[in-house]
N, C-alpha and C positions, 0 to 999 in steps of 0.2 A: 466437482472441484469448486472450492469457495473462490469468491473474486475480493479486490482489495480497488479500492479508490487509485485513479491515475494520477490524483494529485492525492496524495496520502494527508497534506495539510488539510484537509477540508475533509471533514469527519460527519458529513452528512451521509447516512445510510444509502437516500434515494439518488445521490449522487450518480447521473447517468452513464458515465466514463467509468467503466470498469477492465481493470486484465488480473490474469492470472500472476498470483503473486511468483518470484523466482525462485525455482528450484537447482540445487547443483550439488553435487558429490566428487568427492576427491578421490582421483586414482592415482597408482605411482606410489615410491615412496622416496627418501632423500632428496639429492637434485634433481631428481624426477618427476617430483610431485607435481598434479595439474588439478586444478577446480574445470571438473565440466559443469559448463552451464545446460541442463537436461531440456528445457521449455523454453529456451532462449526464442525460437521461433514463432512461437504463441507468441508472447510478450512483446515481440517489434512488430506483429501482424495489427497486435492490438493498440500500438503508440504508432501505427502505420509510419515506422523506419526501416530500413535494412538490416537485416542482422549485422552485419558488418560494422556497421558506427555503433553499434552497442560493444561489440568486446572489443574492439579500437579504445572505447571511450573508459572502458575497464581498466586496458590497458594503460593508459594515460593516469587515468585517477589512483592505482595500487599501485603505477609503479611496477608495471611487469610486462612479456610477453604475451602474445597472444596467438592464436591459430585456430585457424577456420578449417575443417577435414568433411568434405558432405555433410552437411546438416548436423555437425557434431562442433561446439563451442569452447576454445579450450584457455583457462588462462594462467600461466604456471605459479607453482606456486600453492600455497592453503589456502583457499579463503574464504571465513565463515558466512553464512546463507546471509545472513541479518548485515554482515556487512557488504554485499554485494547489492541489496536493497538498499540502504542507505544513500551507495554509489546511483545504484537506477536513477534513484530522486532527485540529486545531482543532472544526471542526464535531461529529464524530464524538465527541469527548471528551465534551465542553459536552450535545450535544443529542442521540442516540443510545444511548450505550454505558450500559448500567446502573449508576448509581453505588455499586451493591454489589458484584454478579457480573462488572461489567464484559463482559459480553455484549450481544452488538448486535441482540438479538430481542426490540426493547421499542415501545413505542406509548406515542404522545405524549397525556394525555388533561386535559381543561381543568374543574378544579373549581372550580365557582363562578364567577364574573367575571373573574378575575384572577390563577388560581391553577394553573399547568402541573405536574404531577406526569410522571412516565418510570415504565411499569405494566411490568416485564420477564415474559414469557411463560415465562424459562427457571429461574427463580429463586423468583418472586412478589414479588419487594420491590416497595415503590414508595416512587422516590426524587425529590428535588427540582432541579428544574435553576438556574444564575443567574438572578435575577431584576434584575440590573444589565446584563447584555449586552440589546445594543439589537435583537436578534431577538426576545427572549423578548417582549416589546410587540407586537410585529411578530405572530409568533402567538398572540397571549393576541385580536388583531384579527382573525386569520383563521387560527381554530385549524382541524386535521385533522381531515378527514371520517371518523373510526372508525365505519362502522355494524356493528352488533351481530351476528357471527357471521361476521362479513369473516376471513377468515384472513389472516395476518400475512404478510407478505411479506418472506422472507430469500434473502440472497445464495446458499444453496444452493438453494431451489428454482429460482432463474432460471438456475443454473449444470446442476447436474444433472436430465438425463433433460426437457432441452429446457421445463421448465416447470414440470414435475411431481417431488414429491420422491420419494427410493427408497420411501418408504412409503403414497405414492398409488399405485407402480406395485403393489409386491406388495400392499396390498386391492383392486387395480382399478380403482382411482377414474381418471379422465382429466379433468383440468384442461380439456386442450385442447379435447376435446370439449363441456366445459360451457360454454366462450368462445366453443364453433361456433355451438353452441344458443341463446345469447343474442341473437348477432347475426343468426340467424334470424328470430328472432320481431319484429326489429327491423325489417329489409327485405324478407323474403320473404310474409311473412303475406295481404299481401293478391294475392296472386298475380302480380306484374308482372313479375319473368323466371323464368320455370320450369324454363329451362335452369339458371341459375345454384342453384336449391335441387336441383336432379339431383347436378349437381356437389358441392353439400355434403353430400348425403346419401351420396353414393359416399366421400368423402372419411372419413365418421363410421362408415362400415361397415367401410372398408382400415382403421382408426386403430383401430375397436375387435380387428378381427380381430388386429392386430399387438399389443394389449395382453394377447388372451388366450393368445398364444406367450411372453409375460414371465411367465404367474403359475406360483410354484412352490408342487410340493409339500411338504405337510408336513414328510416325513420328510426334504428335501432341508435344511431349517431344523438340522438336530441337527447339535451341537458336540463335537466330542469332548474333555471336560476332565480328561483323566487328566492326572499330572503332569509324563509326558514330553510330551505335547500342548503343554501352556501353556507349559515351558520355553522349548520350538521356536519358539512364536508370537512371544513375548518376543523370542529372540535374531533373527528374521526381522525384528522391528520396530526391534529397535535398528540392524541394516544398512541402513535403510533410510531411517533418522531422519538426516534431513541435519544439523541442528542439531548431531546427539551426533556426524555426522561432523567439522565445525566443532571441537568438547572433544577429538576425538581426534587433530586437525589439531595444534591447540595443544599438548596435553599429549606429543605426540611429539614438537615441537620444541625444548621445554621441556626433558622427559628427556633426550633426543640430546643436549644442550648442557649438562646439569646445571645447568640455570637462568642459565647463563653466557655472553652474544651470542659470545662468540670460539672459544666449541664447538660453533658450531653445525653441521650437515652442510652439505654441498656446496650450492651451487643446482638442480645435477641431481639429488641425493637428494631435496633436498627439493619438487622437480618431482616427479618420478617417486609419490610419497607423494600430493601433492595429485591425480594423475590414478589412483590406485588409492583414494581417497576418490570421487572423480568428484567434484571441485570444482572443475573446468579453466574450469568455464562457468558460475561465481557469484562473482558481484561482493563476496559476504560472505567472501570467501576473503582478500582484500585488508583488509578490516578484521585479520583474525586476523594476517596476516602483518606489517602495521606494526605490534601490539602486542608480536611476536615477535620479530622479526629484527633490531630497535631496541633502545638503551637513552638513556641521558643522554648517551652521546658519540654519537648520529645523527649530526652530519655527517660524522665519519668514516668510516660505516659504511653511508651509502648507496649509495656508489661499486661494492664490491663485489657489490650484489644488483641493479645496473641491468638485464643482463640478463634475470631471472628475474620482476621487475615490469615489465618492457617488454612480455616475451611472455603475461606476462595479464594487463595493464590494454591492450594492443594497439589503441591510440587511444578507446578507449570510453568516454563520459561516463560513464556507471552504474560503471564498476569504478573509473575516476579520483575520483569521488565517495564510494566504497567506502571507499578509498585515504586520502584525504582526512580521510573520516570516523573511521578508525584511528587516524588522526595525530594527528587531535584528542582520540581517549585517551589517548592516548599521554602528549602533553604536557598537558592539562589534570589528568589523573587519575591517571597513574603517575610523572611527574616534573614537575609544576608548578613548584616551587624549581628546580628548572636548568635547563629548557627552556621556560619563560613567556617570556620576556628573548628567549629564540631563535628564537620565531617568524619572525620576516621572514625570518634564513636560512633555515631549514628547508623552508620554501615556495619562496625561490628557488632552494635545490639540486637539488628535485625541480622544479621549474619548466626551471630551466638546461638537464637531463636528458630533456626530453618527455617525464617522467613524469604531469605532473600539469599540462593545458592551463590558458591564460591566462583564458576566459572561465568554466568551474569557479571557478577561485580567486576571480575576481571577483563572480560569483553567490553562492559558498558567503560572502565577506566582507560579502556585501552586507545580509543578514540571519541575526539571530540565533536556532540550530535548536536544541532539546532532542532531537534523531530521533538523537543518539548519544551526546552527554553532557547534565546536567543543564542548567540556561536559565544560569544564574548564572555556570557552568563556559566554555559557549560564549558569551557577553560578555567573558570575561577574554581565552581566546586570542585572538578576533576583534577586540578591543581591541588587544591584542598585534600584530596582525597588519596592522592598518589602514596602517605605511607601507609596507609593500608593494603592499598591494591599491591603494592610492592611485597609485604608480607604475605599475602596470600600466595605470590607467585613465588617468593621463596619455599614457601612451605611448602607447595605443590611437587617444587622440582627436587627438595631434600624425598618427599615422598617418590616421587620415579627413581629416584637413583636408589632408594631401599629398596 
């Protein structure tokens, strides 16, 4: 399974904080309908919450019920995966990420009766959360079980080395083994299958032996930090930092053209460039390229790059959203005065073109995202925007009722 950034704002690959992005499916149908959340449990092991303040806080944010059934997440109602993520992030801001460090390695702790502080493990602040959203009640009533000596649960350790972090593996330590031993003393103690503690003991002996093939030597530790050394590492780390491939995507487009859309290179130069960055197969490529390959006269000038957005937005929601999402810099933040007004075309030129699907546009219209411009920014365009989104949706439902 791929991981996503715990703070989704921060678009650095090596970003250490990772969980599984959320998955969910709707069962039911009519008033019946329910979004199960399917990995809910992943996802709050990895923002180390309770499941419970996550579809609480679902609940609260859509506008619905919710229900907890054994390990099964339920919150009534449709509702699309992309905007359940959106909601996450919300979450995340509010009740996770430290209000100082902005780091997502913090523990929720309850002083006094009424009083939720955020204790960050990575920083030491301790900051305050909302005490107007209607979760914080919610756990100020059924605050977190922090007992004393519990270690913190982050998205790296459940990502790497199966459970354990790289620095349990080189002191030795085994998580896993400590979780074997628990449930030992749990069920086997009074001797009722003997077989089954053979088995875990064999299991405790392969696990250690395989831990003492990981531990390194000292000398194996030493860095060499001369200053050709660190040069090297440097320039190894900038080729490899997708982000700064992204600056160098733009900044070659930008040069090649002198800052000016009608100089720009070819579609195939500028293919051939994005697959020697190795950006053929991220969706963030597309933000960069509507902020580039565009000015104030866009409709003129989408015609020309059809092909070259065809072949890498190539029907895919994520890159068409990319897409999307660039557009909305575009016009919200580099030409507002000429391209506010322009919305509806702009949408349907790329819509006319297969560039950018009918159900996109209508999801993206349908709520308002900060995940690429400011709240305030994405109210204007989407404002902008509503009599098209509007016709789409006509058209769609004249089409169901044929």
């Amino acid at each position: 399974m791929s991981f996503i950034n715990i703070c989704r704002d921060n678009t650095d690959p090596f970003y250490r904080y990772k969980m599984p992005p959320l998955q969910s499916k709707t069962e039911g149908r009519g008033n019946g309908i329910k979004t199960a959340i399917v990995n809910l449990g992943e996802v709050s092991r990895a923002l180390n919450r309770p499941p419970a303040y996550l579809v609480k806080f679902f609940g609260y944010e859509l506008g619905a019920q919710t229900q907890i059934q054994t390990d099964r997440y339920l919150v009534n109602g449709a509702h699309d995966t992309s905007e359940l993520q959106d909601s996450l992030d919300g979450f995340i801001n509010k009740f996770v990420l430290c209000g100082s460090c902005k780091n997502p390695e913090t523990e929720i702790v309850l002083k006094g009766k009424d009083s939720l502080e955020r204790d960050c493990k990575a920083c030491g602040k301790v900051t305050f959360m909302d005490p107007k959203h209607k979760l914080y009640s919610y756990i100020v009533k059924n605050p977190p079980d922090n007992k004393k000596g519990k270690k913190s649960a982050t998205a790296t350790a459940n990502v790497v080395g199966g459970g354990k972090s790289i620095s349990d593996i080189a002191a030795g330590h085994d998580n896993a083994n400590d979780a074997s031993l628990n449930g030992a003393e749990g069920e086997g103690v009074d001797g009722e299958d003997d077989e089954d503690d053979d088995l875990l003991a064999k299991k405790i002996n392969a696990e250690a032996a395989m831990l003492q093939d990981l531990k390194i030597k000292d000398d194996e530790w030493a860095v060499d930090m001369s200053e050709e050394a660190v040069a090297a590492r440097a320039r190894e780390l900038e080729a490899f930092d997708s982000s700064n491939a992204y600056e160098q995507l733009g900044d070659w487009l930008l040069s090649e053209s002198d800052n000016k859309v009608e100089n720009l290179p070819s579609d195939v130069e500028i293919y051939k460039k994005i697959v020697e960055l190795d950006l053929v197969e991220s969706p963030a490529t597309l933000q960069v390229l509507a902020q580039t390959l565009f000015d104030a006269n866009i409709l003129d000038q989408i015609e020309p790059h059809v092909g070259l957005l065809t072949k890498l937005t190539n029907g895919n929601e994520e890159y068409e959203k990319a897409l999307l999402g660039g557009l909305e810099r575009l016009i919200g933040l580099s030409y507002p005065t000429e391209l506010i007004s322009q919305t509806p075309k702009i949408l349907h030129a790329f819509y006319d073109r297969d560039l950018i699907s009918e159900d996109v546009i209508i999801r993206w219209g349908s709520k308002v995202s900060k995940k690429y411009v400011p709240k305030d920014v994405s109210k204007k365009v989407r404002k902008a925007a509503k009599p098209f989104v509007q016709w789409l949706q006509e058209a769609e439902e004249e089409s169901d009722e044929e």
